[in-house]
KEKE-3310 file (N, C-alpha, C; in steps of 0.2 Angstrom, whole numbers, plus 5000, padded with zeros to 4 digits):
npx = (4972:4975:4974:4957:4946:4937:4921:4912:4896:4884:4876:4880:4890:4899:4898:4904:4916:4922:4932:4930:4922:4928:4939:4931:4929:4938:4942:4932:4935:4946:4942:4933:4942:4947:4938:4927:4913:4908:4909:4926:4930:4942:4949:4945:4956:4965:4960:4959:4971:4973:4971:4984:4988:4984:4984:4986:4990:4978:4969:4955:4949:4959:4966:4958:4956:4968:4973:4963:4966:4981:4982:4969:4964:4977:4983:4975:4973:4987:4990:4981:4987:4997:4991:4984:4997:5002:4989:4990:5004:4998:4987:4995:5001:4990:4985:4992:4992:4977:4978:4982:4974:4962:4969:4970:4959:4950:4956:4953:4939:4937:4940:4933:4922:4908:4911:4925:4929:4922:4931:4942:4939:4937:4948:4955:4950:4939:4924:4909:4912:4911:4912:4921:4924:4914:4906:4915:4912:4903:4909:4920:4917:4911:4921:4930:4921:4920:4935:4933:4931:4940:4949:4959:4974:4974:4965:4964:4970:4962:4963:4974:4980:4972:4976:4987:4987:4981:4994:5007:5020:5024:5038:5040:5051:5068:5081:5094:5104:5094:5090:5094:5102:5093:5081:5062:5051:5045:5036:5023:5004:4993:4993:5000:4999:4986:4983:4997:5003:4993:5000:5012:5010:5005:5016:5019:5025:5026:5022:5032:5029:5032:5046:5062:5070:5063:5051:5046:5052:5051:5049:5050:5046:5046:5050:5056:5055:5050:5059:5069:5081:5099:5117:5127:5140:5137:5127:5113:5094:5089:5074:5060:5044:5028:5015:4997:4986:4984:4993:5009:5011:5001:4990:4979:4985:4991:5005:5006:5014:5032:5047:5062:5079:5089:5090:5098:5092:5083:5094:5099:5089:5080:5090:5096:5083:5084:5093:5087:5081:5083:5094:5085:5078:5089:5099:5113:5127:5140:5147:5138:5146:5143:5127:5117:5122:5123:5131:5144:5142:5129:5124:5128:5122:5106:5109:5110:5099:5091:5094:5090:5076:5072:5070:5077:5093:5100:5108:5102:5088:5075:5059:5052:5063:5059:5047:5047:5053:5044:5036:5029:5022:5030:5027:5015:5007:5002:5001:5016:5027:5043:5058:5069:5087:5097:5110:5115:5108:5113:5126:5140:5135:5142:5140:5146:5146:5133:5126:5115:5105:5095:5079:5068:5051:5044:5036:5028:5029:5018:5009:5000:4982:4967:4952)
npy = (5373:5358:5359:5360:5347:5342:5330:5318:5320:5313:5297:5286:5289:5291:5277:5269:5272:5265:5273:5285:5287:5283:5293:5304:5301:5302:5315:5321:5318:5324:5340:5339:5338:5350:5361:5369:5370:5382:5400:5406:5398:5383:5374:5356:5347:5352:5353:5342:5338:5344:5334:5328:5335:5328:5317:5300:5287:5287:5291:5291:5295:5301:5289:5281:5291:5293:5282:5278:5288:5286:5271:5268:5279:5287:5274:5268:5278:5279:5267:5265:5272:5265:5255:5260:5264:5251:5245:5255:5251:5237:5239:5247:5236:5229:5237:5237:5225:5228:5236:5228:5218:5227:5230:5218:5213:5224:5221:5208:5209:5216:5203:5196:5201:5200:5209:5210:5195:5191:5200:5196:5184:5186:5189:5180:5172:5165:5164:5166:5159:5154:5164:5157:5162:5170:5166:5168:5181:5185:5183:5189:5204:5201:5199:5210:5220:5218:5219:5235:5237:5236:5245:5262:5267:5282:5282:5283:5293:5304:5299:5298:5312:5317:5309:5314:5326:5323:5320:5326:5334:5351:5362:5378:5391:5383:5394:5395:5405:5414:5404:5395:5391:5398:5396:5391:5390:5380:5374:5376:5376:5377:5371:5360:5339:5336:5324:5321:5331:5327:5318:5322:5329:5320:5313:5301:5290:5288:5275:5272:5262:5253:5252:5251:5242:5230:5233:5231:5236:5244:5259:5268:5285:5296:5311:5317:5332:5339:5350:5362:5357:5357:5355:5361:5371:5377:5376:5367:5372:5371:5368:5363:5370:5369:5383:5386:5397:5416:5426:5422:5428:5429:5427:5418:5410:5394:5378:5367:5356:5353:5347:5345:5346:5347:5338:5324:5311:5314:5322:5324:5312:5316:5316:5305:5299:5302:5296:5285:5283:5284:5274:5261:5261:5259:5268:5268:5270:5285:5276:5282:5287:5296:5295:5305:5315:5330:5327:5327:5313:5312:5324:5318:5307:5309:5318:5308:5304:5312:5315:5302:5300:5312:5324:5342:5344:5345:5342:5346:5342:5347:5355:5344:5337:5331:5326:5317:5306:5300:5294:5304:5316:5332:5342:5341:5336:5325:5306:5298:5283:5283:5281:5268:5265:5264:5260:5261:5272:5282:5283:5293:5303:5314:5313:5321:5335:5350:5352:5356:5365:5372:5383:5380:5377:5382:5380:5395:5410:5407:5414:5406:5406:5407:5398)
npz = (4951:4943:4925:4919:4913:4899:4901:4893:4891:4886:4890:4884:4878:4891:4893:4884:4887:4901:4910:4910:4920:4932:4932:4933:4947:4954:4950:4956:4969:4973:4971:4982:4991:4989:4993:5001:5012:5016:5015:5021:5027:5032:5017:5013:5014:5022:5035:5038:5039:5053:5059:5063:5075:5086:5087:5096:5109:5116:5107:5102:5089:5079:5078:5073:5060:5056:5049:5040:5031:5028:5026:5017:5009:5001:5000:4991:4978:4976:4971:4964:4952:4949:4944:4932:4925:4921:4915:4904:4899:4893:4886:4874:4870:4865:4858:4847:4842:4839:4828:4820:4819:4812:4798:4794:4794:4786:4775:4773:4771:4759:4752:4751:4744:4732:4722:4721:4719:4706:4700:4698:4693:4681:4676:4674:4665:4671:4673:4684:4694:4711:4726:4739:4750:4753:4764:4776:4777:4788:4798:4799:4802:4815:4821:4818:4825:4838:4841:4840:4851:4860:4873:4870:4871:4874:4880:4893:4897:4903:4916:4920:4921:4932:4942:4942:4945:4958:4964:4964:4965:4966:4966:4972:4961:4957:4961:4964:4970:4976:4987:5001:5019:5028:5021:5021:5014:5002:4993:4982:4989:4982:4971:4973:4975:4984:4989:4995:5000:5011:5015:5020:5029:5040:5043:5036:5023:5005:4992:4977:4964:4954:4946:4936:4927:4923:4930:4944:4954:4967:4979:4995:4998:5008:5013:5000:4989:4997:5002:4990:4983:4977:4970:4981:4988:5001:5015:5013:5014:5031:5035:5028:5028:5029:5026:5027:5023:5022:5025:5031:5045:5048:5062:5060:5050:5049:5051:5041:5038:5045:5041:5048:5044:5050:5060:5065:5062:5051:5041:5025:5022:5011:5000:5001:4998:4985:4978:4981:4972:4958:4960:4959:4948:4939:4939:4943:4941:4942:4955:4973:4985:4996:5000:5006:5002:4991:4978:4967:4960:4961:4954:4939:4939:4940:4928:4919:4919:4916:4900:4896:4900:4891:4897:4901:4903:4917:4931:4941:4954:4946:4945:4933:4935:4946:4946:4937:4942:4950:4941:4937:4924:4921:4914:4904:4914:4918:4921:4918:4915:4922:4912:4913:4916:4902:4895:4879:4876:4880:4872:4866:4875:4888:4903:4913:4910:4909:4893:4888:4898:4897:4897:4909:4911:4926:4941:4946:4959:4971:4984:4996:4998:5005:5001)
capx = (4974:4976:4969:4949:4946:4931:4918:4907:4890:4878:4877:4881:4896:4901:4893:4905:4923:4921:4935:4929:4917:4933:4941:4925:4926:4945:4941:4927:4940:4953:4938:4931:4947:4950:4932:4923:4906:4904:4915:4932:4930:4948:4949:4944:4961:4967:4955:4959:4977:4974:4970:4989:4988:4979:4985:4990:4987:4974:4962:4954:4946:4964:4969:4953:4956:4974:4974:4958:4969:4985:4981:4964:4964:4982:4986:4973:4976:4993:4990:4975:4991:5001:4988:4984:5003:5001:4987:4994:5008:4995:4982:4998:5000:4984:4983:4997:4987:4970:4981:4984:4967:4960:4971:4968:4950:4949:4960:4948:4931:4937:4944:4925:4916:4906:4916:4933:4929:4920:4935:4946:4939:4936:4958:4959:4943:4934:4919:4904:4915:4907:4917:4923:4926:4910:4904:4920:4914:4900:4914:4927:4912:4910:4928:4931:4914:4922:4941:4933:4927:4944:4953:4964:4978:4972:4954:4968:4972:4960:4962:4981:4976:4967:4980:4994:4982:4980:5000:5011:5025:5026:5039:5041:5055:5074:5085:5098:5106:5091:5090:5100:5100:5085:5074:5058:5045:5047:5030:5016:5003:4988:4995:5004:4993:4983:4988:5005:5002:4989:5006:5018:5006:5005:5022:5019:5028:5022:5025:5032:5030:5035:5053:5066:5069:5057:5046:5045:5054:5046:5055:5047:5047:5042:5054:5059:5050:5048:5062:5072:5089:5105:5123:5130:5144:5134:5122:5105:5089:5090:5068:5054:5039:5019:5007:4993:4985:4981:5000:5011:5013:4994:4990:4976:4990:4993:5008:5002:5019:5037:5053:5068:5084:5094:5090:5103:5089:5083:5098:5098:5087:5076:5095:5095:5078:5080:5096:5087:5074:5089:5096:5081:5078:5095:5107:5118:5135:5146:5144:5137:5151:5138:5119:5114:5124:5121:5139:5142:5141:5123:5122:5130:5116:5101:5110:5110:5091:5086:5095:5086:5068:5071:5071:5083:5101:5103:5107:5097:5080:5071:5052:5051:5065:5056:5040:5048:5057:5042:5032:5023:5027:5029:5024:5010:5003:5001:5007:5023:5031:5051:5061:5073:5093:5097:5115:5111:5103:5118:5132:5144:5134:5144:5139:5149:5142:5124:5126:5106:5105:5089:5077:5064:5046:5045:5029:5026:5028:5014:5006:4995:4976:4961:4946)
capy = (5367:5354:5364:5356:5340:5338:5325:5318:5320:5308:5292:5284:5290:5287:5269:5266:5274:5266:5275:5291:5287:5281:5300:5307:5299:5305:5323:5322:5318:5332:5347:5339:5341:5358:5363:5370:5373:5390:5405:5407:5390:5382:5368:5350:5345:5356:5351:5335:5339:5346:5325:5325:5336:5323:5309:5297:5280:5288:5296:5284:5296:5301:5282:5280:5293:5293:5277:5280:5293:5281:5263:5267:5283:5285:5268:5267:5283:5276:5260:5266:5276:5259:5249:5264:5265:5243:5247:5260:5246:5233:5246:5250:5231:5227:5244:5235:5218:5230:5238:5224:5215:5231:5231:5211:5215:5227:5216:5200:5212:5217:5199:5193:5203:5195:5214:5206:5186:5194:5205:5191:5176:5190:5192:5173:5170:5160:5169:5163:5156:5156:5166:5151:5165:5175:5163:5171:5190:5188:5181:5196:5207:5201:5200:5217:5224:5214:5222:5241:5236:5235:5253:5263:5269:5287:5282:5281:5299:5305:5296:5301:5318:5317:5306:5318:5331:5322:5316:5330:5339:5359:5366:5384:5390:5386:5398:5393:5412:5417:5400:5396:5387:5399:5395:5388:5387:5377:5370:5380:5373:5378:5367:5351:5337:5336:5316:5322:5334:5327:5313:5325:5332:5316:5310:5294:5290:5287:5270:5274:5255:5249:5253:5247:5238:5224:5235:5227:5237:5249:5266:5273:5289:5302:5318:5320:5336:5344:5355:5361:5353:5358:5356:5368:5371:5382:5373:5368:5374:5366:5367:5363:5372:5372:5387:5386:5405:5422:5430:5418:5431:5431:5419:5412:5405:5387:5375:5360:5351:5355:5344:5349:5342:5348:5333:5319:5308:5317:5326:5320:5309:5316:5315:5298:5296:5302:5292:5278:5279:5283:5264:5258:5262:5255:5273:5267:5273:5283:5276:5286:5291:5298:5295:5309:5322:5331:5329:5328:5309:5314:5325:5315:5301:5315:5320:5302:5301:5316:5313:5295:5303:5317:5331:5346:5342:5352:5338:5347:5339:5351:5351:5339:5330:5328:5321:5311:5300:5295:5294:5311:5321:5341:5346:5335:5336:5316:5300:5293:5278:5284:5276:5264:5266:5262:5262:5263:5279:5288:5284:5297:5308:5318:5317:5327:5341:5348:5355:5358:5371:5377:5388:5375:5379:5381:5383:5403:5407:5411:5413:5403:5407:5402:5400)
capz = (4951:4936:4919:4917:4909:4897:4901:4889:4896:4885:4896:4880:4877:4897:4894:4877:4890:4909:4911:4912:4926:4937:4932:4936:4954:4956:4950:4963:4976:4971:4970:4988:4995:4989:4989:5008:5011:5017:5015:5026:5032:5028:5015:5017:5015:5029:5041:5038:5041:5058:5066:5066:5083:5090:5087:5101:5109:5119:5102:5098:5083:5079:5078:5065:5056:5051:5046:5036:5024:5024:5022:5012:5003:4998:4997:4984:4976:4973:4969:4955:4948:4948:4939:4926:4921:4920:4910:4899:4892:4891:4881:4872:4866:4863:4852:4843:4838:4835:4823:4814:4817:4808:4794:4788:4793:4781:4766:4772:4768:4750:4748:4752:4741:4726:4717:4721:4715:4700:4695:4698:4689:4674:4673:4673:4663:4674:4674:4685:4700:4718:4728:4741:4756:4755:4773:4781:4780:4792:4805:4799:4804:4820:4825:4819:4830:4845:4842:4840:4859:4865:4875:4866:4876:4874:4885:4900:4899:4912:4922:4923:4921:4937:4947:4942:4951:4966:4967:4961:4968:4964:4970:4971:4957:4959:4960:4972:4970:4981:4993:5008:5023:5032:5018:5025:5009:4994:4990:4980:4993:4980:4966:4975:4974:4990:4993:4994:5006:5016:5017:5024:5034:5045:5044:5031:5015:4999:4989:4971:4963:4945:4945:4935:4919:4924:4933:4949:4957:4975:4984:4999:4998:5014:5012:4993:4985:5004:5001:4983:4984:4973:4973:4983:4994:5007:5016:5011:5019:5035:5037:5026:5033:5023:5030:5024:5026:5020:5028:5036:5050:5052:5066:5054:5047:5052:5049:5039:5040:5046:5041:5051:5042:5054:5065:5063:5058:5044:5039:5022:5020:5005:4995:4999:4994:4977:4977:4979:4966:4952:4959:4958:4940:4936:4937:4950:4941:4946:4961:4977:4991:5000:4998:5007:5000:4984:4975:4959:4958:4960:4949:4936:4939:4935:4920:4913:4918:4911:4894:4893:4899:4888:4900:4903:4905:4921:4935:4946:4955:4948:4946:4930:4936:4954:4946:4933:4946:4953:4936:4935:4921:4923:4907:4903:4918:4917:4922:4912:4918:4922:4908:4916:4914:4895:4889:4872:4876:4881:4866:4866:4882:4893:4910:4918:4911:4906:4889:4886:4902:4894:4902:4912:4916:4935:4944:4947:4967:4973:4990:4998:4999:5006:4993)
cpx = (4975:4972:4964:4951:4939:4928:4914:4898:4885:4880:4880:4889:4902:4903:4901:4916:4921:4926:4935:4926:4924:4938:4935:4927:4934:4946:4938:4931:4942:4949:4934:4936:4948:4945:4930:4917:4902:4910:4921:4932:4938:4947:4947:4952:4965:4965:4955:4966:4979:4972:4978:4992:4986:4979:4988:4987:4979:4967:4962:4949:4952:4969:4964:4956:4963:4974:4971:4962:4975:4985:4974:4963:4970:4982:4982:4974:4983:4994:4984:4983:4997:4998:4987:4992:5004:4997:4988:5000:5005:4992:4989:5002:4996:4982:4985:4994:4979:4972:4981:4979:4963:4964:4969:4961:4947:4952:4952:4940:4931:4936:4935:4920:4915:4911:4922:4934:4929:4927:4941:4947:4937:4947:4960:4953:4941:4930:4913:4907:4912:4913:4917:4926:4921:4906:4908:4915:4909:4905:4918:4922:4912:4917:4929:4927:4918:4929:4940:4930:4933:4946:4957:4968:4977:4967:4959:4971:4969:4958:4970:4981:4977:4970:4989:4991:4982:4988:5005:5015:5026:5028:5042:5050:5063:5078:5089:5102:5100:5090:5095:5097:5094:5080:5072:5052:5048:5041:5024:5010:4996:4989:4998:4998:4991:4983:4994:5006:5000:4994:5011:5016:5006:5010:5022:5022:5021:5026:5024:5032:5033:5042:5057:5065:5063:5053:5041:5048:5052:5052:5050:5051:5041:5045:5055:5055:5049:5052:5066:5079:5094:5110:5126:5134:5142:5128:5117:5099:5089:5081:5064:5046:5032:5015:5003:4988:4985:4991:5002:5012:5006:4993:4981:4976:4993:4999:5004:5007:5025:5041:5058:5074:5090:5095:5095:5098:5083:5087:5099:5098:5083:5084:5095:5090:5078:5086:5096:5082:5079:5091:5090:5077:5085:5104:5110:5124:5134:5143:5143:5144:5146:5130:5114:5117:5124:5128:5137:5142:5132:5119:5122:5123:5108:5102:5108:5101:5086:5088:5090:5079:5068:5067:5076:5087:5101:5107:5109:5089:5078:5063:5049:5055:5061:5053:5041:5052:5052:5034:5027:5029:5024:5025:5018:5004:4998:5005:5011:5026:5040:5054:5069:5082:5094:5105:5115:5110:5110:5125:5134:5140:5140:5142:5142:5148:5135:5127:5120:5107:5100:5085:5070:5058:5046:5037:5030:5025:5022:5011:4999:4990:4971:4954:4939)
cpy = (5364:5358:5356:5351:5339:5332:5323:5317:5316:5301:5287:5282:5286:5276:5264:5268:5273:5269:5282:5291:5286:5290:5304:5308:5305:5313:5325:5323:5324:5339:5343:5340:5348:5362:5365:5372:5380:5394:5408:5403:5389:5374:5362:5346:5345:5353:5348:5332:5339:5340:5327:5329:5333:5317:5305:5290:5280:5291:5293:5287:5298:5293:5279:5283:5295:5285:5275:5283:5288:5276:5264:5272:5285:5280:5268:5271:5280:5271:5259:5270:5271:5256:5253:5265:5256:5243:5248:5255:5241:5233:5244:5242:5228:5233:5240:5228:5221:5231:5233:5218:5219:5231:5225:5211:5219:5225:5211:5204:5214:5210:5196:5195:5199:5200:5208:5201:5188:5195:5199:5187:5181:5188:5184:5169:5163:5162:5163:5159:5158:5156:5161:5158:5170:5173:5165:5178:5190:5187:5186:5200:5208:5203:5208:5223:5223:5217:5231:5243:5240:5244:5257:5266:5275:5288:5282:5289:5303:5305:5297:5306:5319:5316:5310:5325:5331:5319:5321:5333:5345:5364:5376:5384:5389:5388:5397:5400:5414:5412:5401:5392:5391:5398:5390:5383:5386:5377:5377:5373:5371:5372:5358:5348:5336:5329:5318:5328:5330:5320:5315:5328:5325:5310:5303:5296:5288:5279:5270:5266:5256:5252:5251:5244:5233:5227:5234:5230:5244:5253:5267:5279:5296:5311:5321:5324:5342:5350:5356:5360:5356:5357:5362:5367:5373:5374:5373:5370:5367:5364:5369:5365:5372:5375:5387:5394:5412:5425:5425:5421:5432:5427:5417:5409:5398:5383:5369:5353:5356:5349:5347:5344:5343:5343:5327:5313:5307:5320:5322:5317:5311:5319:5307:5295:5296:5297:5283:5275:5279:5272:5259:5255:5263:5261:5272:5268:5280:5281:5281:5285:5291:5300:5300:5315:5322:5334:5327:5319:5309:5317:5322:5309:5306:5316:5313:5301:5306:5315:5308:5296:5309:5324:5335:5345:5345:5349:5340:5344:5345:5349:5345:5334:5326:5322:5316:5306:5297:5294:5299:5314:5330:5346:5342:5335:5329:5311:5299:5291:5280:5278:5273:5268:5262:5264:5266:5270:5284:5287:5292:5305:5307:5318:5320:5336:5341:5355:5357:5365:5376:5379:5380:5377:5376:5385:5391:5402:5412:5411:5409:5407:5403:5401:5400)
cpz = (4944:4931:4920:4911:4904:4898:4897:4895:4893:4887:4891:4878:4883:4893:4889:4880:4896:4911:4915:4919:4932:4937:4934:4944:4958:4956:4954:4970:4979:4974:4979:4992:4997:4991:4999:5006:5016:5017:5020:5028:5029:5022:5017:5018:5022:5034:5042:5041:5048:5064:5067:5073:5087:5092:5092:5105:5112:5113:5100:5091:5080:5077:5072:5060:5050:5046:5040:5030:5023:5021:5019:5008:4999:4995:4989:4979:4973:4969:4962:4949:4944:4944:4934:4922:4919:4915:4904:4892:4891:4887:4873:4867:4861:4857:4846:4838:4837:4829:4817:4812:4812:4802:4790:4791:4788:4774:4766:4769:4762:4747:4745:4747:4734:4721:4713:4718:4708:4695:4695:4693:4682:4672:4674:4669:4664:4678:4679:4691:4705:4722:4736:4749:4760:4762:4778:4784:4786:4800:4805:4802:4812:4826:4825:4824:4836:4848:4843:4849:4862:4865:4871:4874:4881:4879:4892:4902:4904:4915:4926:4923:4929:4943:4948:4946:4960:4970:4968:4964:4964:4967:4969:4966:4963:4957:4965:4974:4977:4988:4997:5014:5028:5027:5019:5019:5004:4992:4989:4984:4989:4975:4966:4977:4982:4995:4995:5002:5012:5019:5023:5030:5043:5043:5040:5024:5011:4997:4983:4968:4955:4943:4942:4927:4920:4927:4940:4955:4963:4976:4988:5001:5003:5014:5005:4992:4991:5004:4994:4987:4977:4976:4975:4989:5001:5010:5012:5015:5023:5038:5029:5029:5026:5028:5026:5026:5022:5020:5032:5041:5054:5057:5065:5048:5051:5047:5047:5039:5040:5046:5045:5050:5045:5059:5062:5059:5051:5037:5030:5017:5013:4999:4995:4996:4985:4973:4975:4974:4961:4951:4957:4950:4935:4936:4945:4951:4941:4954:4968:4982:4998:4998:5001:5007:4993:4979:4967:4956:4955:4954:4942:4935:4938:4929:4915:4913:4915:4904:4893:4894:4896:4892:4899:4904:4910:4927:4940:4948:4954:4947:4940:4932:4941:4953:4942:4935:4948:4946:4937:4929:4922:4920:4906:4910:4917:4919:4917:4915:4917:4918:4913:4914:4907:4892:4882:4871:4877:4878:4865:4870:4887:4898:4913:4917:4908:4900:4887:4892:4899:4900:4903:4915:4925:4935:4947:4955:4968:4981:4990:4999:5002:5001:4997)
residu = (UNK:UNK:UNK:UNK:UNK:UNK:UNK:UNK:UNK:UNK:UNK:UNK:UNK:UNK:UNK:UNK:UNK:UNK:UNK:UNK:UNK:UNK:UNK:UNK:UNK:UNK:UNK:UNK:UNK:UNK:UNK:UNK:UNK:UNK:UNK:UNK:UNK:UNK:UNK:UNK:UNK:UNK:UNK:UNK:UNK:UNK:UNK:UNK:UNK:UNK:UNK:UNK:UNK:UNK:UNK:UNK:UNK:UNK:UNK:UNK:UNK:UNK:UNK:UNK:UNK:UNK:UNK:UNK:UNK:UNK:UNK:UNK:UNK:UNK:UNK:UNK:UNK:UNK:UNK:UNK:UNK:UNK:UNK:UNK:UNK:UNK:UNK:UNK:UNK:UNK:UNK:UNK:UNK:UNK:UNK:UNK:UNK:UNK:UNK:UNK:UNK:UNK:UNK:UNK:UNK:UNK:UNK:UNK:UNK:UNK:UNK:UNK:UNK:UNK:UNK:UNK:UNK:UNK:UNK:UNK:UNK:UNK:UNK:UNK:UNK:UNK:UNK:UNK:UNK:UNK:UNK:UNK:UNK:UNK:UNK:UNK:UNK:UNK:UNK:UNK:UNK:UNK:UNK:UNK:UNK:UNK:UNK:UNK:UNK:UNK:UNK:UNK:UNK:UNK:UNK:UNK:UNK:UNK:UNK:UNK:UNK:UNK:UNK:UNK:UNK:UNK:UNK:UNK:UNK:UNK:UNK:UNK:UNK:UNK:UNK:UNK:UNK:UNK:UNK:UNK:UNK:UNK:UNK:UNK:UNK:UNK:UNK:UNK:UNK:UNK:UNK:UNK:UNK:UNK:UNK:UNK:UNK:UNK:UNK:UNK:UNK:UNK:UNK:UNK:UNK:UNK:UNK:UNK:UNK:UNK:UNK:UNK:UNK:UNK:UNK:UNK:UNK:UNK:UNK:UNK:UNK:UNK:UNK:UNK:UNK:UNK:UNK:UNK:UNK:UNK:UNK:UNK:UNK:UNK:UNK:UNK:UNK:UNK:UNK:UNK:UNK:UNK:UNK:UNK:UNK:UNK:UNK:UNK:UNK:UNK:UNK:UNK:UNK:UNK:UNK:UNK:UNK:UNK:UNK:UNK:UNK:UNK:UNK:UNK:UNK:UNK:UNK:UNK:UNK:UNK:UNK:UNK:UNK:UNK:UNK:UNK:UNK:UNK:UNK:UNK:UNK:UNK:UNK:UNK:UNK:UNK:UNK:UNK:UNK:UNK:UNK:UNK:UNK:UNK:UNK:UNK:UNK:UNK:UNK:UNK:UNK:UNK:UNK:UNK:UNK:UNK:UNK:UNK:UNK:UNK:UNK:UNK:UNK:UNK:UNK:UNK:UNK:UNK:UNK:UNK:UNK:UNK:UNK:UNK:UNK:UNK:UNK:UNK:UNK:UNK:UNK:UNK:UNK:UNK:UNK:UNK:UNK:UNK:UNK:UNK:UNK:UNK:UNK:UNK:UNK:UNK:UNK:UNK:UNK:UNK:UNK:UNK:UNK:UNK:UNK:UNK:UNK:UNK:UNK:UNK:UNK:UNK:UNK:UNK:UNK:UNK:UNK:UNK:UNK:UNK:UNK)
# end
């Protein structure tokens, strides 16, 4: 899963970052999910995954328990992701008035000293003057003790860390030369954050919030990341399938979820979704035609949001663009709030084509295990 996190261990240190104790809880989550207690058992995840054969008006532990992971462990989960990216630009202000409380706290403790007065009333000979500021320092003192309280931005990192763990989309590499409309697996099932699954698992969206130039803006998003998408004149894979399992042919191997885009009611839909998060965070030229086909308006609208988030030219959803729509970043393996559409940002860019075309880390494909 996510590289390890140091935590400081003296209660001190804890006591001096409550931060960390909230990443502590989250990392506990993630390694409970992934983590069983006795050997060949399946996952807690999994296990957790297998109520949605149950579910029905009549299960009344099935009626608990999903609800239990949607409206209280998601939600929050999501919505701790929403207030640490709030945080983040707030931290990221208040950095900005430390910064500058610590620089004239540092002028006003020279200004105060008996040295400074001294050396003063020496170059203006008027020796013997009572420095008239020396009652300030014990107050600059305080204030400065008071401002080395405040968060740095930095003390937010594992906490997105942690959240990017439990969110993530990792989809197996794209290569569209080898896809096609019977490709079934996208998803490294060891790697994708186990919220995210345990979503798709039982047919629930996600709510990506802080959208947009004002950041006010929401997407519900239940299909996007289920299958790898490109433009392409062939069909696209018509099923998303996640086994969880040793050999998908073993039969203890289980489905965890199955999208089938073949259906008129999904056909689609995870193009329109990423459709609508681009609108939502302002790239809504050229305009779409068709919102659930992956043309080249589309890609055009990728290209301008990878230019401005300083991804890959390639306008392809690939795995950084995926996670940089819904503020995950790929590289970083951390929250970062998706930069809005910016003009400005794109003077004398070319969308129409992708002039970068560099090579882009993709997650390694690997088979599913059991641990």
């Amino acid at each position: 899963m996510s590289e390890a996190i140091p935590y400081p261990t003296r209660a001190a240190e804890a006591q001096d970052n409550p931060f960390q104790t909230i990443a502590q809880l989250l990392r506990s989550l993630r390694e409970s999910l992934e983590g069983t207690k006795r050997p060949g058992q399946a996952p807690r995840w999994v296990r957790i995954a297998r109520i949605r054969t149950y579910r029905g008006d009549t299960d009344f532990i099935s009626k608990a328990v999903i609800p239990a992971i949607d409206k209280a462990l998601a939600f929050t989960v999501l919505y701790l992701a929403y207030l640490t990216l709030q945080a983040r630009d707030l931290l990221h202000q208040a950095d900005s008035a430390k910064a500058l409380v610590e620089t004239s706290g540092e002028m006003l403790q020279v200004v105060t000293t008996e040295e400074f007065t001294q050396a003063l009333a020496e170059a203006i000979d008027q020796k013997g003057v009572v420095n008239p500021l020396r009652e300030a320092r014990a107050v600059i003192d305080k204030v400065t003790t008071f401002v080395d309280k405040v968060p740095d931005p930095a003390d937010l990192d594992l906490i997105s860390k942690e959240l990017y763990g439990l969110l993530c989309i990792e989809q197996l590499p794209l290569d569209e030369s080898g896809l096609g409309a019977a490709t079934e697996t996208h998803l490294n099932l060891e790697t994708t954050g186990k919220i995210r699954l345990l979503q798709m698992a039982l047919d629930k969206s996600i709510r990506i919030r802080g959208l947009g130039a004002n950041r006010q803006g929401e997407q519900e998003v239940a299909l996007l990341g289920g299958r790898r998408l490109w433009a392409a004149a062939a069909d696209l894979p018509g099923k998303a399938i996640g086994r969880w399992g040793d050999d998908p042919n073993s039969p203890n191997s289980e489905t965890i979820y199955e999208f089938d885009f073949t259906r008129s009611e999904f056909a689609g839909q995870d193009i329109a979704e990423a459709n609508g998060l681009l609108e939502k965070l302002g790239y809504v030229e050229p305009e779409a035609t068709d919102a659930k086909t992956f043309d080249d308006a589309l890609q055009r609208r990728l290209r301008r949001f990878q230019k401005i988030n300083g991804l890959a030219i390639t306008g392809q959803l690939d795995n950084p663009t995926l996670n940089g729509l819904q503020h995950l970043n790929y590289t970083s393996k951390a929250l970062e709030r998706a930069k809005p559409f910016d003009a400005t940002a794109l003077e004398d860019f070319d969308d129409s084509a992708a002039p970068e075309m560099r090579a882009i880390p993709e997650t390694p494909k690997a088979k599913s295990s059991r641990r």
